[in-house]
C-alpha positions as CSV (number, residue, x, y, z in Angstrom):
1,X,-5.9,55.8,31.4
2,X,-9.2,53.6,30.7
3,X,-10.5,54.1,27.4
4,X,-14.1,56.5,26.7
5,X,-17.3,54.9,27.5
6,X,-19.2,55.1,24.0
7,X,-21.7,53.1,23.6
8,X,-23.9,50.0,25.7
9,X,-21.4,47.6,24.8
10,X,-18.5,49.6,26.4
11,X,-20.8,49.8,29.6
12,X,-21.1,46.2,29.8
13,X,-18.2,45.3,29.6
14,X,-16.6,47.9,32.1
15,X,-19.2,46.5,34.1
16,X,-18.4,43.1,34.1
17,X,-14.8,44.1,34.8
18,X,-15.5,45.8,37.8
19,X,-18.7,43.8,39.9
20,X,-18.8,40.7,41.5
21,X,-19.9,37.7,39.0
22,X,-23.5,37.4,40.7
23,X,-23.7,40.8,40.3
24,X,-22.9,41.0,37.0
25,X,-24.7,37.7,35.8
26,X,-27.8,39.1,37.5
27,X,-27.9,42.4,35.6
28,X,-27.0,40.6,32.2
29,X,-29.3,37.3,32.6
30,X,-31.8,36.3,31.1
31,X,-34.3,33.0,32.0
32,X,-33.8,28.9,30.9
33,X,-31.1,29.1,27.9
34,X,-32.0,33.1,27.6
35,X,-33.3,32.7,23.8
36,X,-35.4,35.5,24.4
37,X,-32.9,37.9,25.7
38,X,-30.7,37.0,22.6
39,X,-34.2,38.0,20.1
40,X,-34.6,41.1,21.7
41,X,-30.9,42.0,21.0
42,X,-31.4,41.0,17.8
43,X,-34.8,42.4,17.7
44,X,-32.9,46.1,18.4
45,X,-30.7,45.4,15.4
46,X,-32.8,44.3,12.9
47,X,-34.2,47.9,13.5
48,X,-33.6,50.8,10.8
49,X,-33.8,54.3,10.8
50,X,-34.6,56.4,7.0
51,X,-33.0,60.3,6.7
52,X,-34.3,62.7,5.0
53,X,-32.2,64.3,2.8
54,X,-32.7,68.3,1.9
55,X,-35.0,68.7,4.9
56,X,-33.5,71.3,6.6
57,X,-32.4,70.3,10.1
58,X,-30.2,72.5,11.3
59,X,-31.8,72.7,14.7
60,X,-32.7,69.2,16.0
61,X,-35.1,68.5,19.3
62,X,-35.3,64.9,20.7
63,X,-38.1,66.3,23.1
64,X,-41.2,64.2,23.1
65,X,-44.1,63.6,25.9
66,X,-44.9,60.1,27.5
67,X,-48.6,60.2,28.4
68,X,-49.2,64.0,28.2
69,X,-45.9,64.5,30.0
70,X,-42.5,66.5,28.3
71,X,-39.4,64.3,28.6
72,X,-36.2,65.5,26.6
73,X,-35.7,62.4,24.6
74,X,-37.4,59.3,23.7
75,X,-35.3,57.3,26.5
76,X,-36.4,56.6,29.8
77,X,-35.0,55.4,32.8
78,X,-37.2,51.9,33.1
79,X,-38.0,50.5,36.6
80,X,-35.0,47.7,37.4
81,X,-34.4,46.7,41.1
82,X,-31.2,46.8,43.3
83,X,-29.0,49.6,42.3
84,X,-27.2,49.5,45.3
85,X,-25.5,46.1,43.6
86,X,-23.8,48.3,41.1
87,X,-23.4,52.1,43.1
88,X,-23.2,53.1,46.8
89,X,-25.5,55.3,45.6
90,X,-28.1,53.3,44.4
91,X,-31.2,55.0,43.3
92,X,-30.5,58.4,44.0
93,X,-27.9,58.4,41.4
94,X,-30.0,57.2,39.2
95,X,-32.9,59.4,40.2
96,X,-30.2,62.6,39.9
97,X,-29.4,61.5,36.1
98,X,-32.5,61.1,35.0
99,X,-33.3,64.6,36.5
100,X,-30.0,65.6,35.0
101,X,-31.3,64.2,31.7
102,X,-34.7,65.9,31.8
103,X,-36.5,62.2,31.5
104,X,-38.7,59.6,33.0
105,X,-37.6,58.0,36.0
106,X,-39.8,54.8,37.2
107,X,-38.9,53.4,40.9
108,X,-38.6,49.8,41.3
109,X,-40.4,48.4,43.9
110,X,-37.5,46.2,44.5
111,X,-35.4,49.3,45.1
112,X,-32.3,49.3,48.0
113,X,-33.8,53.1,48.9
114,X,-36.8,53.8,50.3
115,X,-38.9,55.3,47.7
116,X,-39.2,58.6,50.1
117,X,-35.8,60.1,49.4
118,X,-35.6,58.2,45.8
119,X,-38.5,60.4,44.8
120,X,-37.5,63.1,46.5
121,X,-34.0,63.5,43.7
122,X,-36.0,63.0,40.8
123,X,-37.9,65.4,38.9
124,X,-41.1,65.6,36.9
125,X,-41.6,63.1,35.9
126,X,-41.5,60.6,38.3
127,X,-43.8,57.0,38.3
128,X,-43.5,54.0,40.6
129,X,-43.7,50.4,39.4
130,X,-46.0,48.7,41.4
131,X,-46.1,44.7,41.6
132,X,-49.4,43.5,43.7
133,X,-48.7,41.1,46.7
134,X,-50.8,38.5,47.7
135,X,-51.4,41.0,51.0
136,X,-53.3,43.9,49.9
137,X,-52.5,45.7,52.7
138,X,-49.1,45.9,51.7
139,X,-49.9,46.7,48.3
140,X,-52.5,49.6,49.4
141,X,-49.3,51.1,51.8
142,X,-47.1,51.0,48.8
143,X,-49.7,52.9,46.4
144,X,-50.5,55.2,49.3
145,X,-46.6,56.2,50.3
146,X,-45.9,56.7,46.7
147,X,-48.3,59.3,46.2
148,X,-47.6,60.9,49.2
149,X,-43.8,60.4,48.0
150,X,-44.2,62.6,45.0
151,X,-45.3,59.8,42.4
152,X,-47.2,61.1,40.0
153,X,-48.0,57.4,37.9
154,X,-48.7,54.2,39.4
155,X,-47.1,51.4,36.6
156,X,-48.3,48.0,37.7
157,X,-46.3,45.3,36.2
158,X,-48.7,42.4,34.8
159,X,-46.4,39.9,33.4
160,X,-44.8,38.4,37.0
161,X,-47.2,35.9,38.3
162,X,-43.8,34.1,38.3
163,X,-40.2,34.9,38.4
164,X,-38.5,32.8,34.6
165,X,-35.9,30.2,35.8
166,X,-33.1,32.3,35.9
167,X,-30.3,29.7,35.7
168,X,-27.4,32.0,36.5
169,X,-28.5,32.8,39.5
170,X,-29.5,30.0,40.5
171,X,-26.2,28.5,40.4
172,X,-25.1,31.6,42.4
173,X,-27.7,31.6,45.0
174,X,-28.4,35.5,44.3
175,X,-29.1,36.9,47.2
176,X,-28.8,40.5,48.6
177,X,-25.6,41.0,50.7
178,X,-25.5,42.0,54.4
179,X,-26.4,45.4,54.1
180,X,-29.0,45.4,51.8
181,X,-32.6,44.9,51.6
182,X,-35.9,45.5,50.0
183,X,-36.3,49.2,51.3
184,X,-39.8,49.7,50.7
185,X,-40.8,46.7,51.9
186,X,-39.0,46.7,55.3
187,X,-41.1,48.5,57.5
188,X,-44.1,45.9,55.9
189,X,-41.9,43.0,56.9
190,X,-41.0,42.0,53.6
191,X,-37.1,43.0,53.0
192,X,-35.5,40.6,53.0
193,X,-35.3,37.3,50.6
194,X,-35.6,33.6,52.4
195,X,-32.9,31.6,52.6
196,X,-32.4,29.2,50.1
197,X,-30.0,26.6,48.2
198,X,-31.0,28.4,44.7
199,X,-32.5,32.0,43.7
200,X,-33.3,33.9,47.2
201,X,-35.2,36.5,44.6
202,X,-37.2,33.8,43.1
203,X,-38.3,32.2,46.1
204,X,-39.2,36.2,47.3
205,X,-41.5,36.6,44.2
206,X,-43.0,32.1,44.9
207,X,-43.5,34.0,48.5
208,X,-45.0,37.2,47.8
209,X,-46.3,38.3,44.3
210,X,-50.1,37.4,43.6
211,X,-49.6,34.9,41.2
212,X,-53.2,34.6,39.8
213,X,-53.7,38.4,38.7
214,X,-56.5,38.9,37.0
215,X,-58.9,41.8,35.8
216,X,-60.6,42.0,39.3
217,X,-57.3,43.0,40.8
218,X,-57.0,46.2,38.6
219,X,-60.5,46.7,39.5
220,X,-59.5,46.8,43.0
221,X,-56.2,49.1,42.1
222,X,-58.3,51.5,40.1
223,X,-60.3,51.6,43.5
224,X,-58.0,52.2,45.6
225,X,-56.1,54.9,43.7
226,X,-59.7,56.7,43.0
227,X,-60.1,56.6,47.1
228,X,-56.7,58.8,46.7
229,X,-57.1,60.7,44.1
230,X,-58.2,61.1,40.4
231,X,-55.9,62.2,37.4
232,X,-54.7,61.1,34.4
233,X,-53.9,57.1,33.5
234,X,-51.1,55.3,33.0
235,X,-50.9,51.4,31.5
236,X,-49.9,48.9,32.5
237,X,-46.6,47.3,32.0
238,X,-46.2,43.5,30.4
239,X,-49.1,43.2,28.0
240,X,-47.3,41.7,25.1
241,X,-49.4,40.5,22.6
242,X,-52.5,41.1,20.8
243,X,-54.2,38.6,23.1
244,X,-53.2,40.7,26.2
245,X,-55.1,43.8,24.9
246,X,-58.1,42.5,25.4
247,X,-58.6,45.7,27.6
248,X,-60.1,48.1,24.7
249,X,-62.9,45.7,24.2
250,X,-63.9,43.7,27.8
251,X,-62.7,46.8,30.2
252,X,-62.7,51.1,30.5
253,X,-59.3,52.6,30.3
254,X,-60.0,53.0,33.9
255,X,-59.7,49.4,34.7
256,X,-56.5,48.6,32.5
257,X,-54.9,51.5,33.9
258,X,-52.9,52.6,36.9
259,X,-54.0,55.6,37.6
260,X,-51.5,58.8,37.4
261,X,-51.4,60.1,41.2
């Protein structure tokens, strides 16, 4: 009998008992000698949390709302690519639990399902995380299939112009097995990753992302989502530091925001 799943660490490590060690070294790697991935772990712990004492909690809620929308719980399912790596599944399992869950569930661009039948599980609320190709066309198709999909936020990742050396898998040529593919990209022509001695992902993201993003590029995704419709916003995703929030004072929320669909 295996033991209860309790806790993160559990997961991990059942995980890298049971997938393959690209798998696994994909999922848990970070970039160069992955000193940042070891600060944010250590950035979690360093955290504290205060009780009240006397306060009178006998009933508890966890509910909050993410942008005007009710989730059960301040936990979210974030936008990560490839779940078919991990489940047969893939992201309609994960689309099911966060439905299950009552919570957020952001589709990954780089998803193994088509975004049609990923939506399609999931309920309110729903977003799609949007990376901007150097084709606009293709990035237009993807904004435009989402809402049609169900999507109700657009959240356009800022902080990729470039994939970080991710040493692990370069030693393991990461790749997508024969099966497998960039879903929503297929019918564009863009599903599957080059052939190459090191990271097949990285040299997808060298190939394909717009590496020079800049403020005229929201402009032009605030446009386009305003020729399809007009609700509420939604930020962007990557803006670290104080620096990056430049928006407030050089642009309108409606050009630092992907628009909700």
């Amino acid at each position: 009998m295996h033991p209860p799943l309790l806790n993160v660490a559990d997961y991990a490590r059942a995980a890298r008992a049971k997938l393959p060690k690209e798998v696994y070294d994909y999922c848990e790697g970070g970039a160069l000698d992955e000193i940042t991935l070891r600060e944010n772990t250590a950035g979690w712990e360093g955290l504290k949390l205060y009780y009240r004492v006397l306060a009178g909690v006998g009933a508890r809620e966890m509910k909050t709302t993410m942008l005007g929308q009710s989730i059960s719980m301040p936990i979210a399912v974030a936008p990560t690519a490839f779940h078919k790596l991990a489940c047969a599944e893939g992201e309609i399992a994960t689309a099911r639990a966060a439905k299950a869950a009552r919570t957020l569930f952001i589709l990954s661009s780089l998803s193994n399902t088509a975004m049609e039948p990923a939506l399609a599980e999931a309920a309110s609320p729903r977003w799609f995380q949007l990376y901007m190709y150097k084709d606009r066309g293709i990035t237009a198709d993807l904004v435009k299939r989402a809402e049609a999909a169900g999507a109700e936020a657009i959240v356009l990742t800022v902080d990729a112009p470039g994939l970080g050396t991710r040493e692990r898998d370069m030693r393991n040529r990461f790749t997508l097995p024969e099966g497998l593919c960039v879903e929503n990209l297929s019918p564009l022509g863009k599903g599957r990753m080059p052939e190459v001695r090191g990271s097949g992902l990285a040299a997808y993201v060298r190939d394909n992302f717009k590496s020079d993003l800049s403020f005229e590029d929201l402009d032009w995704l605030c446009g386009c989502q305003r020729r399809l419709s007009q609700r509420r916003c939604a930020p962007c995703c990557g803006a670290r530091r104080e620096s990056d929030r430049r928006f407030k004072s050089r642009r309108t929320a409606a050009r630092h925001c992907a628009r909700h669909l």
